[in-house]
ROGUDO-75165 format. One line per field, with one value per residue (C-alpha): residue number from 1; x, y, z; residue in three letters. Coordinates in steps of 0.001 Angstrom, whole numbers. Layout:
N
pake = NUM, ...
c1 = X, ...
c2 = Y, ...
c3 = Z, ...
markol = ala, ...
This chain:
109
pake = 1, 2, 3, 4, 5, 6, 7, 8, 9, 10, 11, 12, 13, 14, 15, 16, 17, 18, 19, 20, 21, 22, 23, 24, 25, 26, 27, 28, 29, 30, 31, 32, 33, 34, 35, 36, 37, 38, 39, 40, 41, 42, 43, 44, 45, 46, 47, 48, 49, 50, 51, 52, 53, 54, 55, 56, 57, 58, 59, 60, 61, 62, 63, 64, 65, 66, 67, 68, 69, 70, 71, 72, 73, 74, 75, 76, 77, 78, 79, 80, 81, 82, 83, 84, 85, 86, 87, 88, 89, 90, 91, 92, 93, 94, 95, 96, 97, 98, 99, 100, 101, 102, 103, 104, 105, 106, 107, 108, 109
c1 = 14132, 15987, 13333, 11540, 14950, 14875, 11229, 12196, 14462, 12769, 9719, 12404, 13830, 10615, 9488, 12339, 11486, 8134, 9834, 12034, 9000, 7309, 4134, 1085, -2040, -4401, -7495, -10476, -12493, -9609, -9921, -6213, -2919, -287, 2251, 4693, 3962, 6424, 8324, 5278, 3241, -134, -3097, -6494, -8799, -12478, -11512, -14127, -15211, -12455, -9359, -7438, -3237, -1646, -832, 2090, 5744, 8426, 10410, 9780, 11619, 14789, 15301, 13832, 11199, 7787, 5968, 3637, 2424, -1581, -3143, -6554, -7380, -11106, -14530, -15133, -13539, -11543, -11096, -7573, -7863, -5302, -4636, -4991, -7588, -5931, -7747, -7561, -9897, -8416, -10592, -10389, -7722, -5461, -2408, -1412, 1975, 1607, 4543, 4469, 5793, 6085, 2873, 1561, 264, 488, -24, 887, -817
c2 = 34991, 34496, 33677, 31336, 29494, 28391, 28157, 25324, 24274, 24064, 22216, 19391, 18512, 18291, 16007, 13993, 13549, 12233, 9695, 7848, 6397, 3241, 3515, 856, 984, -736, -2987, -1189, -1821, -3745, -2725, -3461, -1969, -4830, -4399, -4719, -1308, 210, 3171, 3238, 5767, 3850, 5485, 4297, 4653, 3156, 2250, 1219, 4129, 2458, 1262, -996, -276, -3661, -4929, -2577, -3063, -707, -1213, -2002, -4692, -2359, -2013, 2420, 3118, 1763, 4496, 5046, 8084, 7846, 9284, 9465, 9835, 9100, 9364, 9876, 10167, 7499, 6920, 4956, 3060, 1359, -336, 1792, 4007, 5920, 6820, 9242, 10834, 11186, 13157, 12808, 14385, 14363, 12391, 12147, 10641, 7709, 6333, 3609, 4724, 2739, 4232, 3312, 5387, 8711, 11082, 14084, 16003
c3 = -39966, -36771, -34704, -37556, -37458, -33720, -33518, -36090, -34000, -31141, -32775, -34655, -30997, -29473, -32579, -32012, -27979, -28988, -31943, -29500, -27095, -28588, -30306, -28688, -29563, -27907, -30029, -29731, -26312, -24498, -20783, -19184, -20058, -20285, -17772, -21093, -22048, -19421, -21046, -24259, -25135, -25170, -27587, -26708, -29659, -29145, -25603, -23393, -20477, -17914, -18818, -15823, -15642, -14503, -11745, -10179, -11182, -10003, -13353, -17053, -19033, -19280, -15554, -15555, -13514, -14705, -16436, -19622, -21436, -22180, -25137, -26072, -29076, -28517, -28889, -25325, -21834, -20312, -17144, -16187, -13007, -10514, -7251, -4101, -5690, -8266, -11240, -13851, -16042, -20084, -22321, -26006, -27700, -24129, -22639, -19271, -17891, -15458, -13341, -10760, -7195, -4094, -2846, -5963, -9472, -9789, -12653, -14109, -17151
markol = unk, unk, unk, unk, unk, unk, unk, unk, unk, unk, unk, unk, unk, unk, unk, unk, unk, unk, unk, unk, unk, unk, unk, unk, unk, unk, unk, unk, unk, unk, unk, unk, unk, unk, unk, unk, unk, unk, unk, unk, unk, unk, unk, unk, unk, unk, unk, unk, unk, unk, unk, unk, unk, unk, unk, unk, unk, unk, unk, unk, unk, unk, unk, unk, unk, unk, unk, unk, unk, unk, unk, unk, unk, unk, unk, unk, unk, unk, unk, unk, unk, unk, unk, unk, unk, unk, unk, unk, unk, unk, unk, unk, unk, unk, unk, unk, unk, unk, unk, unk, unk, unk, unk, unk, unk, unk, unk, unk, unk
């Protein structure tokens, strides 16, 4: 019973982490990621096979470092590309974090 309690637990403050981000979804087969979305977690449904992340700002609208969480939730593989070469392959049913750096993207999974 113990352990059923704070696996409960655990699960509830992890669903809570995930509420707090913004929701956007983008229209089916847009290609660019509005710089806007800083701090979102952007779902790609239908999205074309490349998806462009905007031009690079080092904050969102709230002054935090610009980042975005990307989830795809299909059919295929995106790829999300940026300035100085950085791209990242999403497949269906995956996220991936993206945060703007002075060098540019990077990513982590």
């Amino acid at each position: 019973m113990k352990t059923f309690l704070i696996s409960l637990a655990l699960f509830a403050g992890q669903y809570n982490t995930l509420q707090d981000k913004p929701v956007v979804r983008l229209p089916p087969h847009q290609d660019v990621i509005p710089g806007e979305c800083g701090g979102d977690l952007v779902e790609l449904k239908d999205a074309p096979p490349e998806v462009q992340l905007p031009p690079l700002r080092l904050v969102d609208s709230h002054g935090r470092p610009w980042s975005i969480e990307v989830r795809n939730l299909g059919p295929g593989t995106v790829t999300i590309v940026g300035r100085a070469q950085f791209h990242v392959e999403v497949p269906a049913g995956h996220s991936v974090s993206i945060k703007a750096t002075n060098a540019g993207y990077s990513s982590e999974r």
